[in-house]
C-alpha positions as CSV (number, residue, x, y, z in Angstrom):
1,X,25.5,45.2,100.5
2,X,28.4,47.1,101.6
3,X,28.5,49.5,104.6
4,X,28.8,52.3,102.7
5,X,26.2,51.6,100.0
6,X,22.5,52.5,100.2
7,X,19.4,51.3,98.2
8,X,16.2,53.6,97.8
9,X,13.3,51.7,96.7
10,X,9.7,53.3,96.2
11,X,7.1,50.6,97.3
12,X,3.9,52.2,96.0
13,X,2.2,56.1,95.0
14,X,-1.4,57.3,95.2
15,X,-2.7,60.5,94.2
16,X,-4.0,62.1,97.7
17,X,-5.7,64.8,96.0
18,X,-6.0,66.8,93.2
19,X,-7.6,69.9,91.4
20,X,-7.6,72.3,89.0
21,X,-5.2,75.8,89.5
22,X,-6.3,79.1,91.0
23,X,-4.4,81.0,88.6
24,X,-3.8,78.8,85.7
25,X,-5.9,77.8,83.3
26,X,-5.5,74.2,82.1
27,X,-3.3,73.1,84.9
28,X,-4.0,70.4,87.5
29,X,-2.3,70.3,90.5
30,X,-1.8,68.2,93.8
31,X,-0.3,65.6,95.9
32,X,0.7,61.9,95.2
33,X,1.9,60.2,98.4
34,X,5.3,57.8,97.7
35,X,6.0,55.0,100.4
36,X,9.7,54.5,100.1
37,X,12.2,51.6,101.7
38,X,16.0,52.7,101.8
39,X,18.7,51.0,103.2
40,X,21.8,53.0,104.7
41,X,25.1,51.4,106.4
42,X,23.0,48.6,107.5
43,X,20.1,50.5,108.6
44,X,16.6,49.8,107.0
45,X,13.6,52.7,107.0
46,X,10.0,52.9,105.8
47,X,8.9,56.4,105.4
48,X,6.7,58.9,103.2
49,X,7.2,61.3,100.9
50,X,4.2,63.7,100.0
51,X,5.5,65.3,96.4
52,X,3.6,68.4,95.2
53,X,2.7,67.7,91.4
54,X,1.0,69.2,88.5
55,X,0.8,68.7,84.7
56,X,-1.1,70.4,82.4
57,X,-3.9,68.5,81.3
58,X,-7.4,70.5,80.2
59,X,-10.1,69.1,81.0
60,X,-9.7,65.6,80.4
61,X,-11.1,62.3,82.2
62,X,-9.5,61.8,86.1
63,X,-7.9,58.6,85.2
64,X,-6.1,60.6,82.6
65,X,-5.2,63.5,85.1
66,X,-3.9,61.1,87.4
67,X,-1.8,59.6,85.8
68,X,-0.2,62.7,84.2
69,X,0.5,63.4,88.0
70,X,1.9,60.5,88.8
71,X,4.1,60.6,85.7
72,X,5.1,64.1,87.4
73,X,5.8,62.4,90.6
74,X,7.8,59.6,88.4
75,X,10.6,62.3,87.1
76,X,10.7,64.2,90.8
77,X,11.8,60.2,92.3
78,X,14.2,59.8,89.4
79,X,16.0,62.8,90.1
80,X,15.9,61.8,94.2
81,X,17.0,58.4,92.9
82,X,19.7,59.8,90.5
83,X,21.2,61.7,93.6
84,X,21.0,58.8,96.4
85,X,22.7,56.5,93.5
86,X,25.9,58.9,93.3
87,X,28.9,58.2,95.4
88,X,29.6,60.6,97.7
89,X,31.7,63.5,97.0
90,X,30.4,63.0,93.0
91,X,27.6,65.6,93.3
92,X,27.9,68.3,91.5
93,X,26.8,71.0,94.4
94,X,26.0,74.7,93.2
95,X,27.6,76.6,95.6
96,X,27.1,80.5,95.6
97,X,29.5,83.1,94.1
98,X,31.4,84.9,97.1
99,X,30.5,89.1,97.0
100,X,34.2,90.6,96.0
């Protein structure tokens, strides 16, 4: 691997905790915990990520609930992942409209 590539690579999730909204009706919410490796101009790090999910499930069985949040958790990584995989000066940054 070059010096200037970088590889992101999730080693494992777990739903921390989850429960049903305050407000909404029908929505679960909560936290899945992602253990990621990257690599970046030759330096390796382990860290966490803990990603706030939710999905709209009822009232259906906690295996189910789980993983509709860890399916949320899935699209939040592939848009991290889609980002870290872009070459620099490729990202298409929103940058404010200057007052006139």
């Amino acid at each position: 691997m070059g010096a200037s590539q970088m590889s992101f690579e999730v080693r494992s999730c777990e739903v921390l905790y989850y429960g049903p909204h305050r407000a909404i009706a029908g929505r679960m919410t909560g936290v899945v915990r992602v253990k990621i490796h990257e690599q970046f101009m030759g330096t390796e790090t382990d860290y966490s990520l803990d990603l706030k999910v939710r999905a709209e499930t009822g009232s259906k069985p906690s295996a189910e609930v789980k993983s509709a949040l860890l399916a949320h958790a899935a699209r939040q990584l592939n848009k991290i992942k889609e980002r870290h995989a872009k070459p620099a000066g490729t990202q298409s940054i929103r940058l404010p409209i200057a007052a006139e």
